[in-house]
Kinemage of the C-alpha trace (Angstrom):
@kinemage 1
@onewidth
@group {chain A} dominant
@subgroup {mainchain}
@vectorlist {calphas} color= white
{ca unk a 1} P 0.000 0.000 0.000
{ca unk a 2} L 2.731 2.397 -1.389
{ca unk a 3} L -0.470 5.174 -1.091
{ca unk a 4} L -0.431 5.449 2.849
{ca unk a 5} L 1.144 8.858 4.165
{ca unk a 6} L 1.240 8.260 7.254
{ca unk a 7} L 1.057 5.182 9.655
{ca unk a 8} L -0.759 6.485 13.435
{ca unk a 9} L -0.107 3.961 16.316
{ca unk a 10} L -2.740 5.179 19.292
{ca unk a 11} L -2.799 3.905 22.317
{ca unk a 12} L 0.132 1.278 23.266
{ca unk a 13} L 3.597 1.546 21.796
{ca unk a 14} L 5.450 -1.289 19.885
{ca unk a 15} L 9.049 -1.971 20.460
{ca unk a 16} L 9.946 -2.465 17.061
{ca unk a 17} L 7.985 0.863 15.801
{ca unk a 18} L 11.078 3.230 14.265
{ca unk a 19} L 11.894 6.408 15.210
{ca unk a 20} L 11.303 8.157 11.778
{ca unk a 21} L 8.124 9.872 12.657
{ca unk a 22} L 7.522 11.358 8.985
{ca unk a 23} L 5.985 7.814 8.364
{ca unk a 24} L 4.957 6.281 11.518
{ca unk a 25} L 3.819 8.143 14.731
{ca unk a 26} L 3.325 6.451 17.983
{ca unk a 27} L 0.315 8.888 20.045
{ca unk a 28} L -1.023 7.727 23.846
{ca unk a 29} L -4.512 7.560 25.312
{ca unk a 30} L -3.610 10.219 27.217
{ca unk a 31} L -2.445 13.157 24.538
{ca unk a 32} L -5.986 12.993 23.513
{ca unk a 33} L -8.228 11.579 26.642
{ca unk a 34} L -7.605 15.161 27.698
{ca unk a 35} L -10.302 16.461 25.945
{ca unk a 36} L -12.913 15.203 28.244
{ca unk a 37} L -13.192 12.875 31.784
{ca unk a 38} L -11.991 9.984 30.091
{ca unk a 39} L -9.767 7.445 32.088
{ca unk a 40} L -6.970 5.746 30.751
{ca unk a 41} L -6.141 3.316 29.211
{ca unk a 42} L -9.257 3.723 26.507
{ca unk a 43} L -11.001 0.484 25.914
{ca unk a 44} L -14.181 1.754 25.103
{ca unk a 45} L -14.297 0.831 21.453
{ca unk a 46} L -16.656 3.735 20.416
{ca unk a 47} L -14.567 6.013 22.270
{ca unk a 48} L -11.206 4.863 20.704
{ca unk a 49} L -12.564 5.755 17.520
{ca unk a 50} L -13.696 9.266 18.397
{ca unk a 51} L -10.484 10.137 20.449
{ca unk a 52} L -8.115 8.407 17.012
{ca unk a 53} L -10.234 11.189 15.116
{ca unk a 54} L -9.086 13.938 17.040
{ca unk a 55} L -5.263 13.382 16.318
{ca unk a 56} L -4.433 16.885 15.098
{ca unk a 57} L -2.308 15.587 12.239
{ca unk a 58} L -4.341 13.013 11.268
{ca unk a 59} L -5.927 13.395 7.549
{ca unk a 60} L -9.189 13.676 6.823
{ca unk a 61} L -9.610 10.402 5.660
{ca unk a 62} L -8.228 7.270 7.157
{ca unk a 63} L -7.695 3.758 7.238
{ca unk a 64} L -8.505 1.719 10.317
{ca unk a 65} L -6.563 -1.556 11.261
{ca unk a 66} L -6.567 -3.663 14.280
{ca unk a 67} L -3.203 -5.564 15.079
{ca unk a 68} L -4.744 -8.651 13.742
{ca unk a 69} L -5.698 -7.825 10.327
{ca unk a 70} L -2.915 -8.692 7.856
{ca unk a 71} L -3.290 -7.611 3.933
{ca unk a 72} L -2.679 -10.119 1.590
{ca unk a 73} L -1.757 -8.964 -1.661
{ca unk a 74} L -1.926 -5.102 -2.692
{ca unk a 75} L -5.095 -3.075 -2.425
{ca unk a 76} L -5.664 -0.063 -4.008
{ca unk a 77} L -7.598 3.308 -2.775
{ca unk a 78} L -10.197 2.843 -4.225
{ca unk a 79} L -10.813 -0.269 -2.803
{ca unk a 80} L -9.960 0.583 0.947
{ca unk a 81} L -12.747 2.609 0.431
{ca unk a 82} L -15.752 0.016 -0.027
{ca unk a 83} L -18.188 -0.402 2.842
{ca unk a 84} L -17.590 -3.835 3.575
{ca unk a 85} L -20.612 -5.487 5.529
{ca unk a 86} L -21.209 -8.786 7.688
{ca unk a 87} L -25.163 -9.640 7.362
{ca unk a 88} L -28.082 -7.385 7.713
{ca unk a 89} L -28.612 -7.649 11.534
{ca unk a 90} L -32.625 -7.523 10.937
{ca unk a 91} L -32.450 -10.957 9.379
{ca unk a 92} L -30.062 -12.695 12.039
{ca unk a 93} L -31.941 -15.609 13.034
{ca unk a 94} L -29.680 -16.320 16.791
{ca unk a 95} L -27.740 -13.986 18.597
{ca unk a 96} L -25.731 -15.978 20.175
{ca unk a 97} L -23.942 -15.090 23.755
{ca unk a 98} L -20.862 -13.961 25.446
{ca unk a 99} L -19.883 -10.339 25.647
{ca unk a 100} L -19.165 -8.734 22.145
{ca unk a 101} L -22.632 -10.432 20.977
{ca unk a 102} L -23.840 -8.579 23.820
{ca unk a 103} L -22.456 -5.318 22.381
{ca unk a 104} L -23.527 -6.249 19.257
{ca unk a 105} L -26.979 -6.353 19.697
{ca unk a 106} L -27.255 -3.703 22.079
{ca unk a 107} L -25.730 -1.393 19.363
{ca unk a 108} L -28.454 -2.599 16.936
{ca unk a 109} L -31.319 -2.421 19.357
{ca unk a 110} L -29.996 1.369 19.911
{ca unk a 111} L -29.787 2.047 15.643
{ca unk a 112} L -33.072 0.665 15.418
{ca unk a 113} L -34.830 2.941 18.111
{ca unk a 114} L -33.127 5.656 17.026
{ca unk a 115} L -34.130 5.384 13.320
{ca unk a 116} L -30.779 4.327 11.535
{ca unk a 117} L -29.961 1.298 9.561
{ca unk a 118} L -29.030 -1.651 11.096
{ca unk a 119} L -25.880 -3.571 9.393
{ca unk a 120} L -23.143 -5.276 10.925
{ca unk a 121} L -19.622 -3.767 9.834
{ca unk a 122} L -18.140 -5.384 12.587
{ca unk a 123} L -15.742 -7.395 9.581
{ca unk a 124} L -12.356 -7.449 11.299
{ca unk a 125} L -10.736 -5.664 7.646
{ca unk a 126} L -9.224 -2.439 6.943
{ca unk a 127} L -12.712 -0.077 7.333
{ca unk a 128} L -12.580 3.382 6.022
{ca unk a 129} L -13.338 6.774 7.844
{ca unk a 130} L -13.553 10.488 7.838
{ca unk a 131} L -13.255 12.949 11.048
{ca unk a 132} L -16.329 13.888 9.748
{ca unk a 133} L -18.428 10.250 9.928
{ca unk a 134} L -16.283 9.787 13.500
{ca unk a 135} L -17.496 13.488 14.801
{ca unk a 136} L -21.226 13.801 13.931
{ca unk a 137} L -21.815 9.951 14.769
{ca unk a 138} L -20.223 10.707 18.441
{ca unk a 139} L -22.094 14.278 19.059
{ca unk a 140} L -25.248 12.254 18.152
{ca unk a 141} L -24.994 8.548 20.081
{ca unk a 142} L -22.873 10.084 23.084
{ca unk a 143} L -25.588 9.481 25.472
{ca unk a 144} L -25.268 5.953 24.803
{ca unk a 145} L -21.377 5.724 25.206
{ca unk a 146} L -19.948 4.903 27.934
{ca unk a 147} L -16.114 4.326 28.732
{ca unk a 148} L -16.504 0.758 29.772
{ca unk a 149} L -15.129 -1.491 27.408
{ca unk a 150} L -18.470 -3.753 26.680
{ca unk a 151} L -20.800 -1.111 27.371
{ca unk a 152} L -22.791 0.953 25.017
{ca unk a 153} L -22.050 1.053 21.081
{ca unk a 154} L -19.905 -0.855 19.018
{ca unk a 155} L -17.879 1.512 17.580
{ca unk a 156} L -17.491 0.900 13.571
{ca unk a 157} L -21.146 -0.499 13.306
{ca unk a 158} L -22.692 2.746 15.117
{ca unk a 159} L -20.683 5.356 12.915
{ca unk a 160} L -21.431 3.502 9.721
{ca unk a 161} L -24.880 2.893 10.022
{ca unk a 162} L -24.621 7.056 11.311
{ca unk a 163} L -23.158 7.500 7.809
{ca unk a 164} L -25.053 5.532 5.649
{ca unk a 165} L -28.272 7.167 6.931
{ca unk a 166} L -27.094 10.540 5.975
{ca unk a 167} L -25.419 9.902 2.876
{ca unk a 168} L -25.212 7.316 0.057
{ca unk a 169} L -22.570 4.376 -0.067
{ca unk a 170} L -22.714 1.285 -1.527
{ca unk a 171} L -22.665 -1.835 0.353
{ca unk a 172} L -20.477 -5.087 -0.344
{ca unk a 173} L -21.166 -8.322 1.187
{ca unk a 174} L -17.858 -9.679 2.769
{ca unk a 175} L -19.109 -13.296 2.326
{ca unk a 176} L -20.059 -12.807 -1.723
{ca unk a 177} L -16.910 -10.754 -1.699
{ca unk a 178} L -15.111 -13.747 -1.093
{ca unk a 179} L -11.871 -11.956 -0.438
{ca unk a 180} L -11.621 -12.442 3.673
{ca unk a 181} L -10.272 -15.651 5.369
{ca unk a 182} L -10.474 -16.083 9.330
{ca unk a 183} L -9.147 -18.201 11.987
{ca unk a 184} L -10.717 -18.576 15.252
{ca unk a 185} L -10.949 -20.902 18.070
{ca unk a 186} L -8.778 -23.386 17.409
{ca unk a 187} L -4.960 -23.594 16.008
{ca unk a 188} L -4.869 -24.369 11.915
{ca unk a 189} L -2.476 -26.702 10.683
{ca unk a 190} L -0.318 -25.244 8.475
{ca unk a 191} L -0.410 -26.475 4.394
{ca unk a 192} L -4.324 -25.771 6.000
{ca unk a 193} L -3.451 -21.741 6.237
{ca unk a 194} L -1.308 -21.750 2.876
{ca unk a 195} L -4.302 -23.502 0.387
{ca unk a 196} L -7.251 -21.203 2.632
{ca unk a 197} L -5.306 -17.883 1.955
{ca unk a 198} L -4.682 -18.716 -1.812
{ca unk a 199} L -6.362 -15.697 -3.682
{ca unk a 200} L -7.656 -13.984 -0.855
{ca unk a 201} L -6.892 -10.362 -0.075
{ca unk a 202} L -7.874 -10.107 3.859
{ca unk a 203} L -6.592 -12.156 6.856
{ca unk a 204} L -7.818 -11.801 10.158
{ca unk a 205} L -7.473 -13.926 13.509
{ca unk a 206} L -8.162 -14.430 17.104
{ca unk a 207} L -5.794 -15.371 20.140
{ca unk a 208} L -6.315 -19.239 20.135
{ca unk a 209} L -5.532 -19.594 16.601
{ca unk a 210} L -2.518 -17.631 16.476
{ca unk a 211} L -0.017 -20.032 16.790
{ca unk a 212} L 3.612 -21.364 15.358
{ca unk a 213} L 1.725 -22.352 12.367
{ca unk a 214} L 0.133 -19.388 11.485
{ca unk a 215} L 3.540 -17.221 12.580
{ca unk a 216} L 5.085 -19.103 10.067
{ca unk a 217} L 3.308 -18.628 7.133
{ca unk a 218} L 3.156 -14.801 8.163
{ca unk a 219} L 7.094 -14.914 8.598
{ca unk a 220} L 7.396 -16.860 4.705
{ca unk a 221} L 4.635 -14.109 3.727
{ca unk a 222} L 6.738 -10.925 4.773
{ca unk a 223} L 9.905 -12.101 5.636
{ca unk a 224} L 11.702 -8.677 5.547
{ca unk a 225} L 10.370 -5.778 7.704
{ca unk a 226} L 8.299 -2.864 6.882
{ca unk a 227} L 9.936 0.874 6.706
{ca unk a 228} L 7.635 1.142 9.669
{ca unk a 229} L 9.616 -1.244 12.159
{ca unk a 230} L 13.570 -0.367 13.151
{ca unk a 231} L 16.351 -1.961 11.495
{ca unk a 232} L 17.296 -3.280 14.987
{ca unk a 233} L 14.567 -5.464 15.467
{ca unk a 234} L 14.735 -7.105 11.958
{ca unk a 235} L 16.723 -9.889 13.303
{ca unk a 236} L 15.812 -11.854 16.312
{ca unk a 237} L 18.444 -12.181 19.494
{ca unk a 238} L 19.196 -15.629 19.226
{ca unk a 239} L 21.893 -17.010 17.179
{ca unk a 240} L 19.983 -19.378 15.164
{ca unk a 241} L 17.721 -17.133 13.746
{ca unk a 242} L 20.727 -14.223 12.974
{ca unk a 243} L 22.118 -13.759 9.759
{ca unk a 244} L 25.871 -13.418 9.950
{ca unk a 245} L 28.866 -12.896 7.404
{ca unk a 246} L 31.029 -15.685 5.845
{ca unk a 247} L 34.335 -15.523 7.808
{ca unk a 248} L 36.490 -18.881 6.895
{ca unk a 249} L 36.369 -21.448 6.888
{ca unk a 250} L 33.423 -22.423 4.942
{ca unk a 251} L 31.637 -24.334 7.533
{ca unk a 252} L 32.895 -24.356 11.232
{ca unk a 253} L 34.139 -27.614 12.156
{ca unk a 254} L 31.476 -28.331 14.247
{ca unk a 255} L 28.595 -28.172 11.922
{ca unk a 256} L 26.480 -31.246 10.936
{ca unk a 257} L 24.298 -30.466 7.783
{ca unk a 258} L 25.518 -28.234 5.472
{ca unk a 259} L 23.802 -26.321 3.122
{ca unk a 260} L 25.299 -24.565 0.212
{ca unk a 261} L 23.555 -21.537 -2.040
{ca unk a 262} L 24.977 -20.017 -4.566
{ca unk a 263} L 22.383 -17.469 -6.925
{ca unk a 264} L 23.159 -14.751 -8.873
{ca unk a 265} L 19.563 -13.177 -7.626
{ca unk a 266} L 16.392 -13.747 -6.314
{ca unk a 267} L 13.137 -12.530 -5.306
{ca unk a 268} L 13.204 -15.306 -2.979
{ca unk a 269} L 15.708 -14.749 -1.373
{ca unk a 270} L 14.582 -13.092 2.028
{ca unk a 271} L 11.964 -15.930 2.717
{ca unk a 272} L 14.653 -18.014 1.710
{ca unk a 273} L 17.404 -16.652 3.936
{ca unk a 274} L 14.383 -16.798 6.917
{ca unk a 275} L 13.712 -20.227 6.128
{ca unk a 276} L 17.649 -21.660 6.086
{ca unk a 277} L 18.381 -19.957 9.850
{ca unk a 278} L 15.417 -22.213 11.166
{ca unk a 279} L 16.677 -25.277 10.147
{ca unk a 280} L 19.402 -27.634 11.760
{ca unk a 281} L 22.089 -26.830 9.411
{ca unk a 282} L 24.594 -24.424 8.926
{ca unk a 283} L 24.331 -22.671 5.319
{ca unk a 284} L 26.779 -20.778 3.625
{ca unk a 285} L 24.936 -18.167 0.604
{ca unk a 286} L 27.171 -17.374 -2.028
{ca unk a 287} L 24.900 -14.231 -3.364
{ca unk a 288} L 25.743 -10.722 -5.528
{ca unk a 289} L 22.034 -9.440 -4.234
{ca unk a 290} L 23.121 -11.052 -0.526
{ca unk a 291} L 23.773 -7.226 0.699
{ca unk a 292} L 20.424 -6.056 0.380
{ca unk a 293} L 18.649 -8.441 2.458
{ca unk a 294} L 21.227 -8.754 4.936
{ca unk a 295} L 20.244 -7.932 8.460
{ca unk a 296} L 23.500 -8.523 10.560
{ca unk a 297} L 26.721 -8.571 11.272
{ca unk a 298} L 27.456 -11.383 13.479
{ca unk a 299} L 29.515 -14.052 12.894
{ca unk a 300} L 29.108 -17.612 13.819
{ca unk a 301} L 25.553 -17.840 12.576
{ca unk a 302} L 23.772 -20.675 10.694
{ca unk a 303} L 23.414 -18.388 7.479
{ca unk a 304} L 26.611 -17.202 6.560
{ca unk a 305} L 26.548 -14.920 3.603
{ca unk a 306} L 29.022 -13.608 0.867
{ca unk a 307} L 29.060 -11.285 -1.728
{ca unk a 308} L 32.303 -12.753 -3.023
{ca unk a 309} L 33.101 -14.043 -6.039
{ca unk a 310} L 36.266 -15.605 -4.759
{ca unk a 311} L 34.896 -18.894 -2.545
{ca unk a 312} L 36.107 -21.900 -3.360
{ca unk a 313} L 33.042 -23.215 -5.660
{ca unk a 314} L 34.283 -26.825 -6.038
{ca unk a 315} L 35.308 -27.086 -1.847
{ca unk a 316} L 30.683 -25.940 -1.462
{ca unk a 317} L 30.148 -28.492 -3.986
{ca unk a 318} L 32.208 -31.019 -2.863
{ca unk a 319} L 31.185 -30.890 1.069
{ca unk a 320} L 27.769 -29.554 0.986
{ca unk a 321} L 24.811 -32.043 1.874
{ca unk a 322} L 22.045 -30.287 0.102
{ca unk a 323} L 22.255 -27.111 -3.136
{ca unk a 324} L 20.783 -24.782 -3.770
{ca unk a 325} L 21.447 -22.756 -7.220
{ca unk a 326} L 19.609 -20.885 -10.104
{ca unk a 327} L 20.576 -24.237 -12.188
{ca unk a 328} L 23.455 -22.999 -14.222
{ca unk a 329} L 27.289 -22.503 -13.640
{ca unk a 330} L 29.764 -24.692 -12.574
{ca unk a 331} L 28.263 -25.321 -9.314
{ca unk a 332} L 25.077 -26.432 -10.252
{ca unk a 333} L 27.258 -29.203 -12.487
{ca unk a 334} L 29.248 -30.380 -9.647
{ca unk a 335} L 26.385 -30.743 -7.741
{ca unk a 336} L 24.459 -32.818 -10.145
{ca unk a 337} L 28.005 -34.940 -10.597
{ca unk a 338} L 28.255 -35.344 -7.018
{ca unk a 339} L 24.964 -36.757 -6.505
{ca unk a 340} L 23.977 -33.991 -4.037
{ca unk a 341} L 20.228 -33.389 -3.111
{ca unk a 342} L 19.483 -29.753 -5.389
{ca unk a 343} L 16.776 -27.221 -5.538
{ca unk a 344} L 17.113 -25.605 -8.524
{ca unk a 345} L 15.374 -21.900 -8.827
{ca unk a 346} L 16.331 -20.708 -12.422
{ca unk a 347} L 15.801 -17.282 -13.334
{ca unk a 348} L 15.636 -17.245 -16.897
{ca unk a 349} L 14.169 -20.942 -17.741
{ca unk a 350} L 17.745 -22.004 -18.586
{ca unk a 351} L 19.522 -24.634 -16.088
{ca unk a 352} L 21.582 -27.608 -16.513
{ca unk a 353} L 20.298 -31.495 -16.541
{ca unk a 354} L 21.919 -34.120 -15.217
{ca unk a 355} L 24.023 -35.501 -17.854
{ca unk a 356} L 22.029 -39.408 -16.952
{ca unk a 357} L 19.084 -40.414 -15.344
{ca unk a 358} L 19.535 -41.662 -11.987
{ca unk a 359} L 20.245 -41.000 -8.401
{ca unk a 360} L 20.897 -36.491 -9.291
{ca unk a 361} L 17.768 -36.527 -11.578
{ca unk a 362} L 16.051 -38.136 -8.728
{ca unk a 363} L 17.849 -35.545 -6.118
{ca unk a 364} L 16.957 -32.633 -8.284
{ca unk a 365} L 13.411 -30.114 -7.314
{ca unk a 366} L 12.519 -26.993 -8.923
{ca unk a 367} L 10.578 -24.451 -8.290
{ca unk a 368} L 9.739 -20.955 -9.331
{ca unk a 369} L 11.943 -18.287 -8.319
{ca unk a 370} L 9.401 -15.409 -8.335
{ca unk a 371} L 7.094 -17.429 -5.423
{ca unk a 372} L 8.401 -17.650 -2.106
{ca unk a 373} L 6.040 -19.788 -1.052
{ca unk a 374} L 6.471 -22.372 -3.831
{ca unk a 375} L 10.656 -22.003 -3.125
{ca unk a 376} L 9.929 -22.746 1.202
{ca unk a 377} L 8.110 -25.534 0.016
{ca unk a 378} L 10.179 -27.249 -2.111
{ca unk a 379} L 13.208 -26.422 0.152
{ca unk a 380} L 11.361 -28.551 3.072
{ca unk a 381} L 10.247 -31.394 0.336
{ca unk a 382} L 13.825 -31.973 -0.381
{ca unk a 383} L 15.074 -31.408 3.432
{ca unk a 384} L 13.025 -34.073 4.716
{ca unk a 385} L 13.958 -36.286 1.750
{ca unk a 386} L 17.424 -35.739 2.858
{ca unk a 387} L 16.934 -36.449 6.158
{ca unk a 388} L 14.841 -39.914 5.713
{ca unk a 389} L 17.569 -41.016 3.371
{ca unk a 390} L 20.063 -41.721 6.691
{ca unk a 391} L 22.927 -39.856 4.928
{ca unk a 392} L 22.826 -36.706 6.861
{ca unk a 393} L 24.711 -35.966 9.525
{ca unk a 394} L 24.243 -35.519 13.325
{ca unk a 395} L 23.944 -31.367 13.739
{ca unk a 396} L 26.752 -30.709 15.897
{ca unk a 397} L 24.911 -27.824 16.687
{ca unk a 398} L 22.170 -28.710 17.884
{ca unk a 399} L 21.831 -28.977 22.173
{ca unk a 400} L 19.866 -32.225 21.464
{ca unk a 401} L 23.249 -34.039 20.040
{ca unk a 402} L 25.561 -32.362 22.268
């Protein structure tokens, strides 16, 4: 969403938020609870909205997002904008129980009385606003807000039925939309989350099914960090999951499974990087583009990475357990001589063969270089064939074998 000014953090602040406040801005409760007798922290959902509205350097028109809403694939402005909707409340047949039913209902008994539509917009996306919508619908339902956090109106359903009242906007149906995906209740295993979020735009999920699953396939989806987050917490603490630079030798002389990469380029080659420092092995990259994705400095890591065109490419070939390359060069040959387990991810079409059918052929996967989730997958197909095969060795680096 290249469009968006200006990112607006209210309420809590994130440790990872940077410090560049021309595109992100962290603002607490309390620089705008001032206003009135509100109590912090704000959990009033009505109220957040109202209080968000009054940021002084807020545009007109803005975006809302919850910390669990995660976009997909690109959306445009225009489309931000579309009143996305749940059901028609009126035609509910249960209304189930628990709290934020509760609200629910009690915001659509209030719309009702009061002589306003009655939708539910409560659909967990990006939902557009105006200070404008925000304002009028407050002045005019603040007898029935309260600063509790259940209490009173639900906050995006009460504006927008406000607006849609006093002005025209056409409605989409989330559901005939088509474009949403949700997890809820329970964990989701995980080639579960990849097929459910093919070709959809919206993600959205609760506590209980947030889970190592799920935090994968987010960490494969954006595996580098936004211009909103600090370079310093790109990379997490511990040593497996660091990205460090190739100091000799190749591979320490405690590491079990080695890995070898050697590419030219890739589009793949964050998620790929991400991928390699969660497995048992220690890999060394052999990259021209390795510069741009790289995070750290440390040494000692499981990814080593070089831009250097002097490594020894017949030493990788020879003592690597499992290649990667783009399929052409002198590396990719030696690997398909040697017999080593190769994922191939040309970038042109062009690659090498294996000069006979046999064991290589056998060894060799492909996948497309331009889809990180097709190049993770293929990478783990061709792990776990290496590991049920009995030739890899013990990781000496692993606590387990120590």
């Amino acid at each position: 969403m290249p469009w968006i000014n200006k990112v607006w953090i209210f309420g809590d602040r994130p440790s990872f938020l940077s410090t560049d406040t021309s595109i992100v801005e962290h603002v607490p409760h309390e620089y705008v609870a001032r206003v009135g007798p509100f109590r912090t922290p704000v959990t009033n959902f009505f109220l957040l909205f109202y209080l968000s509205s009054l940021i002084p350097r807020l545009s007109h028109e803005f975006l809302h997002f919850s910390d669990d809403y995660v976009i997909l694939e690109p959306l445009s402005p225009e489309d931000s904008k579309k009143a996305r909707v749940l059901e028609d409340l009126s035609k509910s047949q249960s209304r189930g129980k628990g709290l934020w039913k509760e609200s629910l209902w009690r915001t659509y008994d209030l719309l009702k009385r009061l002589g306003y539509p009655g939708w539910n917009f409560e659909t967990h996306v990006p939902t557009y606003f105006t200070k404008t919508r925000v304002l009028e619908a407050y002045c005019d339902f603040r007898d029935f807000i309260t600063q509790d956090r259940w209490y009173g109106m639900l906050g995006i359903t009460a504006i927008l039925n406000h607006a849609l009242k006093k002005e025209a906007m056409p409605l989409v149906c989330l559901a005939e939309e088509g474009r949403k995906i949700g997890f809820y209740g329970t964990p989701i295993p995980y080639d579960d989350i990849v097929e459910k979020c093919k070709n959809k735009t919206f993600l959205n999920f609760d506590d209980d099914a947030f889970d190592d699953n799920l935090l994968r396939y987010l960490n494969e989806l954006l595996p580098n960090p936004s211009k909103y987050e600090s370079s310093a917490a790109a990379v997490p603490e511990s040593d497996e999951a660091s990205l460090g630079r190739l100091k000799p030798p190749l591979w320490p002389d405690n590491a079990g499974n080695r890995i070898a990469v050697v590419l030219s380029k890739s589009p793949s080659l964050p998620a790929l990087l991400t991928q390699l420092s969660r497995l048992p092995a220690v890999s060394v990259v052999v990259c021209t583009d390795a510069d741009k994705v790289l995070q750290s400095d440390s040494g000692g890591a499981r990814v080593r990475i070089t831009t250097s065109t002097g490594v020894d490419i017949r030493q990788l070939a020879e003592r690597c357990d499992l290649a990667i390359s783009d399929g052409t060069g002198l590396f990719a040959q030696l690997v398909i001589q040697g017999q080593k387990p190769h994922l191939c991810l040309p970038t042109d079409g062009s690659m090498l063969s294996a000069p006979t059918k046999g064991a290589a052929d056998e060894l060799s996967l492909y996948a497309d270089t331009s889809d990180p989730h097709e190049v993770i997958a293929r990478l783990r197909q061709l792990w776990e064939r290496l590991m049920s095969s009995g030739k890899a060795p013990v990781d000496k680096q692993d606590p387990k074998n120590v």
